[in-house]
C-alpha positions in Angstrom: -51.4 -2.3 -0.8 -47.3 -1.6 -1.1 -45.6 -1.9 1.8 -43.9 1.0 2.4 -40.1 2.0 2.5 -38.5 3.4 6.1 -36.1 5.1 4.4 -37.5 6.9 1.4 -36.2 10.3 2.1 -32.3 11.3 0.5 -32.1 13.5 4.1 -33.0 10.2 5.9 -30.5 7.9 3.7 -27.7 10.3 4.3 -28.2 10.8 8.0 -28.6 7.1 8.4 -25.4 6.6 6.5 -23.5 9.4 8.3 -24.6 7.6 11.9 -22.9 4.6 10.7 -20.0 5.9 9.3 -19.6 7.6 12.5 -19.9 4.7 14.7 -17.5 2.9 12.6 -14.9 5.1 12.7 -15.6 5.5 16.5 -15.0 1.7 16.9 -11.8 1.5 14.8 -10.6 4.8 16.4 -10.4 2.6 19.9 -7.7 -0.3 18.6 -4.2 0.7 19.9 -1.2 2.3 17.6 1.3 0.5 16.3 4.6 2.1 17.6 7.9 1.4 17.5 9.7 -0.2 20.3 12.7 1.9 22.1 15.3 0.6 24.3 17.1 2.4 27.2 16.3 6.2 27.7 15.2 8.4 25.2 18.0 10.9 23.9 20.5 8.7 25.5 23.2 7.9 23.1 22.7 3.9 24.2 18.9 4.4 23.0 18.5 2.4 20.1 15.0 1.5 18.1 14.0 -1.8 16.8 12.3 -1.6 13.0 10.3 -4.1 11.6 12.0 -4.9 8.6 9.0 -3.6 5.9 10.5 -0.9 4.9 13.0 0.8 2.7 16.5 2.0 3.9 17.0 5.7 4.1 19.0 6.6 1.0 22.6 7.6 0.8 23.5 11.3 1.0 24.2 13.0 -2.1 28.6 13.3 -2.3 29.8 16.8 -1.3 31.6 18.8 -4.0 34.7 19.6 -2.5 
């Protein structure tokens, strides 16, 4: 006798997978941001932010033509 499958059904398989997908992303969707750190007050002219270093420079304006 063939012992049978517990998840012979596409409607079953793609609930089943759904369910996990959602749990997963549920978990994941719990770890703390990565943000950047700010000193002093924010909009103060002394505020300043610390960048971690991976990451391009902002590129030079364009000259005027004047």
């Amino acid at each position: 006798m063939a012992k049978p499958r517990p998840f012979r059904s596409p409607i079953v398989r793609l609930a089943v997978l759904a369910l996990v997908v959602l749990l997963v992303g549920w978990q994941l969707g719990g770890l703390p941001a990565l943000a950047q750190k700010i000193t002093g007050t924010l909009g103060a002219p002394n505020a300043s932010t610390t960048l971690s270093g991976n990451q391009l420079p902002a590129p030079a304006p364009p000259p005027s033509a004047g």
